[in-house]
MIDOSE-1310 file (N, C-alpha, C; in nm, 2 decimals, decimal comma, always signed):
residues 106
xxxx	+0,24/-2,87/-2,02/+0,29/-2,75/-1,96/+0,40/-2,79/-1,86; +0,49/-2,72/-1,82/+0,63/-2,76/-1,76/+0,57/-2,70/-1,63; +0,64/-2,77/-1,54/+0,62/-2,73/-1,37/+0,65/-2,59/-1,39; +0,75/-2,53/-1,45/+0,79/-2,38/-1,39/+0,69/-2,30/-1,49
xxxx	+0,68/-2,37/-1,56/+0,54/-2,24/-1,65/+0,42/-2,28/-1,56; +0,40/-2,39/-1,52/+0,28/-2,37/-1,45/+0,31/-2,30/-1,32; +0,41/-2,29/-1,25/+0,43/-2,24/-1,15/+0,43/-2,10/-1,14; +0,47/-2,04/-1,23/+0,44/-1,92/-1,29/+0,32/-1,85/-1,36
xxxx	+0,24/-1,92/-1,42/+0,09/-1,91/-1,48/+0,02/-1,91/-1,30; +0,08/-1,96/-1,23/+0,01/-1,95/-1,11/+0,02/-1,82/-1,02; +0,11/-1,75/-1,04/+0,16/-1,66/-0,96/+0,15/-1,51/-1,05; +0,11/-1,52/-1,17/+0,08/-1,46/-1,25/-0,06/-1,40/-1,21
xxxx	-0,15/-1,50/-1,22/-0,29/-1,51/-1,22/-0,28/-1,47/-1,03; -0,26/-1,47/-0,98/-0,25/-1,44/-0,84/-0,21/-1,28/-0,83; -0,11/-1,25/-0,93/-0,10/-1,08/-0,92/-0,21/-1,02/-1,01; -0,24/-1,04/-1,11/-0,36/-1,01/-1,18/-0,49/-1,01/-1,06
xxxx	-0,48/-1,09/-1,03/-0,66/-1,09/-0,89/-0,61/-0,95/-0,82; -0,44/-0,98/-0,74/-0,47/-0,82/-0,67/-0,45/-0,72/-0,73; -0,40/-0,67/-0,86/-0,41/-0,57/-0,91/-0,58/-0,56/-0,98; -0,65/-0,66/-0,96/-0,80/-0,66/-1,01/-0,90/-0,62/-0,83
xxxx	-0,81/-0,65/-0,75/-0,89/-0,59/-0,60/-0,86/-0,49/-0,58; -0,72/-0,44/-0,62/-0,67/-0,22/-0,59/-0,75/-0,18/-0,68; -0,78/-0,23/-0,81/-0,86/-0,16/-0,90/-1,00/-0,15/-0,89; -1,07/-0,21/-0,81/-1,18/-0,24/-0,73/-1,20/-0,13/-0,60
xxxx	-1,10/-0,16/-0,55/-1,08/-0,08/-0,41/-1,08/+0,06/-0,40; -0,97/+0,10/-0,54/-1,00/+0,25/-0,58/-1,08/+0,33/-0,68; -1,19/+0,25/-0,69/-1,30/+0,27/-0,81/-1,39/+0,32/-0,70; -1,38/+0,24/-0,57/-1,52/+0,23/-0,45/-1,45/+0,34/-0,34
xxxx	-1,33/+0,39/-0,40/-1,35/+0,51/-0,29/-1,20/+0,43/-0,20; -1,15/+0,34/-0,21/-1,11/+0,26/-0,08/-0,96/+0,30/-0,05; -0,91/+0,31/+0,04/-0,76/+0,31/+0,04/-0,66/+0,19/+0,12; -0,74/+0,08/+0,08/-0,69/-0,06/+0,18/-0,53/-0,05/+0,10
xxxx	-0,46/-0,14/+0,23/-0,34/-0,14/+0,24/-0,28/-0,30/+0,13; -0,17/-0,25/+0,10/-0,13/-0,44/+0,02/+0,01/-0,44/+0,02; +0,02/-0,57/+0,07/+0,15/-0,60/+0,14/+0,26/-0,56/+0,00; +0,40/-0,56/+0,00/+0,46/-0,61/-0,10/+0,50/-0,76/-0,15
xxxx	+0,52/-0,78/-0,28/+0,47/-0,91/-0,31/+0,66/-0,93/-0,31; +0,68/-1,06/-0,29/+0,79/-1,09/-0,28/+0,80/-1,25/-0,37; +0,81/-1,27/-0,46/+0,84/-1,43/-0,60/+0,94/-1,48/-0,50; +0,81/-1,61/-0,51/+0,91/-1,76/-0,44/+1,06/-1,75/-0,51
xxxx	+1,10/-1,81/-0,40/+1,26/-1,81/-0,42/+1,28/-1,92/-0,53; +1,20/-2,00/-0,56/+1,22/-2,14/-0,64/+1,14/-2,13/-0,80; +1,11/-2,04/-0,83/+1,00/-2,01/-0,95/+1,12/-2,00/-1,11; +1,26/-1,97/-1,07/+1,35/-1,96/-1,17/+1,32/-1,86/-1,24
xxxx	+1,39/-1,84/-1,35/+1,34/-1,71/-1,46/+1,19/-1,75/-1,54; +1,14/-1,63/-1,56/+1,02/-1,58/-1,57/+1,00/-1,69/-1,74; +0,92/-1,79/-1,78/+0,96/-1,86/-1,92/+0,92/-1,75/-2,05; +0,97/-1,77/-2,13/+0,92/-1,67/-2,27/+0,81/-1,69/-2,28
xxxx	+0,71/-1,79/-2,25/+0,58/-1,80/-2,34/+0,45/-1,70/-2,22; +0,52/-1,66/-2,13/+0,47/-1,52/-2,04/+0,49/-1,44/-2,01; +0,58/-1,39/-2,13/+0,70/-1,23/-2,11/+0,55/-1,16/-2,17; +0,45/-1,20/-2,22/+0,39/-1,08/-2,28/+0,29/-1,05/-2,17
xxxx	+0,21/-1,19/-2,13/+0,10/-1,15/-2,00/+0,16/-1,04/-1,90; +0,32/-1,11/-1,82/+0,37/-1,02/-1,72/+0,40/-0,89/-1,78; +0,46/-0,81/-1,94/+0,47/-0,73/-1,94/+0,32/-0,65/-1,91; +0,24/-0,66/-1,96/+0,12/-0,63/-1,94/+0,05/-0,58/-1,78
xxxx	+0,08/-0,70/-1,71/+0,02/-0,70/-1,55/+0,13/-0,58/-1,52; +0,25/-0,56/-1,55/+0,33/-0,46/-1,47/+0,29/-0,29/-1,59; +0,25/-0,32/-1,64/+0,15/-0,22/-1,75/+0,04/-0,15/-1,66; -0,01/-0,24/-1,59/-0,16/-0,24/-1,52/-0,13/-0,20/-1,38
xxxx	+0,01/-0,26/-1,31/+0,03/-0,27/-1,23/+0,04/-0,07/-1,20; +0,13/-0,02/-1,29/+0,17/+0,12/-1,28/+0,07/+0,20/-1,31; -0,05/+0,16/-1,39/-0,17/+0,25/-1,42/-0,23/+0,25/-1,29; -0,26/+0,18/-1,20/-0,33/+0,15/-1,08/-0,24/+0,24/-0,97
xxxx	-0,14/+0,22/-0,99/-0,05/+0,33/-0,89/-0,01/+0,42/-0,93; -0,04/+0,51/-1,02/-0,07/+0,58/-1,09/-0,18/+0,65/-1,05; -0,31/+0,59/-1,07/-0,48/+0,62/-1,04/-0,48/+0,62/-0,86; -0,41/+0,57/-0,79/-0,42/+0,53/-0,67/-0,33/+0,65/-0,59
xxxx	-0,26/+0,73/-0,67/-0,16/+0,84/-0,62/-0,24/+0,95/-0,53; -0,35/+1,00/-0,61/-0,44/+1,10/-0,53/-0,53/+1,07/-0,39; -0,57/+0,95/-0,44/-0,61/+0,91/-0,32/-0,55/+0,87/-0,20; -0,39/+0,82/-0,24/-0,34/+0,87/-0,10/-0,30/+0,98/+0,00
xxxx	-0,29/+1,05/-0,18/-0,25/+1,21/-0,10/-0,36/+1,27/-0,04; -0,49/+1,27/-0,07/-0,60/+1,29/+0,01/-0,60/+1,21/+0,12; -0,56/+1,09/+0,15/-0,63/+0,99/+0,30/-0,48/+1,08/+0,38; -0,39/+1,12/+0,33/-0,27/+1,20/+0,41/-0,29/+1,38/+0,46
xxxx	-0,35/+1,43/+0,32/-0,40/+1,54/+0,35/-0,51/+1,53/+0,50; -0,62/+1,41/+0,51/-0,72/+1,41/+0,58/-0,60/+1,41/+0,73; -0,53/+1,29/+0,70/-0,50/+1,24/+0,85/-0,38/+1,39/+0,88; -0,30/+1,47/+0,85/-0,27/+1,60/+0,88/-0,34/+1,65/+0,94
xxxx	-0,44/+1,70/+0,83/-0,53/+1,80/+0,93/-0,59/+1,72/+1,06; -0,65/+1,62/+1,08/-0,66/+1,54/+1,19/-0,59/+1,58/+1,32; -0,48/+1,56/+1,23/-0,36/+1,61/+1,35/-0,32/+1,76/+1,40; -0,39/+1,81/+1,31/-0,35/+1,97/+1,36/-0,47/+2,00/+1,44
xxxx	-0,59/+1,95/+1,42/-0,73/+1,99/+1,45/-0,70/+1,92/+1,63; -0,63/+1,80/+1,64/-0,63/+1,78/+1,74/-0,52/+1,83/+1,87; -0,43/+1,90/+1,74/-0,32/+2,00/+1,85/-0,39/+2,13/+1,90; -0,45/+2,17/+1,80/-0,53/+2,30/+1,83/-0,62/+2,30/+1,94
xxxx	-0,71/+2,16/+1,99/-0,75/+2,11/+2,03/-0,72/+2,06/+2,20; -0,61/+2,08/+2,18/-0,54/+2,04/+2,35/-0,50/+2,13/+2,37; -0,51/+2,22/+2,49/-0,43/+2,33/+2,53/-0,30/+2,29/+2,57; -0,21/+2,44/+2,55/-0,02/+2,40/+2,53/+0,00/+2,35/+2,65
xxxx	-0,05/+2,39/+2,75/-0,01/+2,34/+2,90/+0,01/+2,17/+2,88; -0,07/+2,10/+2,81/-0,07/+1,97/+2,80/+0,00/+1,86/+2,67; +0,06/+1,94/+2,64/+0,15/+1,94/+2,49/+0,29/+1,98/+2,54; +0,33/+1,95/+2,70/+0,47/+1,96/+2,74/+0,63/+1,85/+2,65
xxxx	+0,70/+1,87/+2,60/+0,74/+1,79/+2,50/+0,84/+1,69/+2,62; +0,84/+1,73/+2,75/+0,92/+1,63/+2,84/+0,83/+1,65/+2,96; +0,84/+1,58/+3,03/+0,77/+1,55/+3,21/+0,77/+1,66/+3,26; +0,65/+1,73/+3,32/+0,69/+1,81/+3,41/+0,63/+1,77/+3,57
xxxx	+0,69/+1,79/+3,65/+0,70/+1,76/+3,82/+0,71/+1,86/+3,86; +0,58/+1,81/+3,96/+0,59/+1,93/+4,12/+0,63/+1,90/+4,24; +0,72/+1,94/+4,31/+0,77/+1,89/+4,43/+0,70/+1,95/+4,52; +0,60/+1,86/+4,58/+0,51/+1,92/+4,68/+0,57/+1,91/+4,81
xx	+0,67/+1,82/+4,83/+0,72/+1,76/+4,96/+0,85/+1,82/+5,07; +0,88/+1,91/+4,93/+1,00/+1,97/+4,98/+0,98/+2,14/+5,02
């Protein structure tokens, strides 16, 4: 096997695990966060003998974010109302949108 196919079979297998933890994550209810993945600058083009695995993983990749769409809109829907419950929650006197000052001195 050639350095860049292994170098690649490595980073392959590396997005498969986290597309195998979101798929985990949102089976169990979860809405954990995942960075963007960004390919070493030195990996070269992707070799032909893993155009079929990768098409696949970006197959997997879109069903997951796909399946993962509601459940954001729900942890968004939650954290709104959060926010409204806690506006409703503070009286307006304290919800001033700039400083307000008393000049007691003068």
């Amino acid at each position: 096997m050639s350095d860049r196919l292994t170098a690649w079979a490595a980073v392959l297998d590396e997005l498969e695990r986290s597309v195998a933890d979101a798929q985990r994550s949102l089976a169990a209810g979860g809405t954990e966060s995942y960075a963007a993945w960004q390919p070493p600058a030195d990996l070269g083009p992707l070799p032909l003998e893993l155009a079929d695995q990768a098409s696949e993983l970006v197959e997997r990749q879109r069903r997951t974010l796909d399946e993962g769409a509601p459940v954001l809109a729900a942890a968004r829907g939650a954290l709104d109302y959060t926010r409204r419950a806690r506006r409703a929650a503070v009286p307006a006197t304290h919800r001033a949108a700039t400083s307000v000052y008393l000049d007691v001195t003068a």
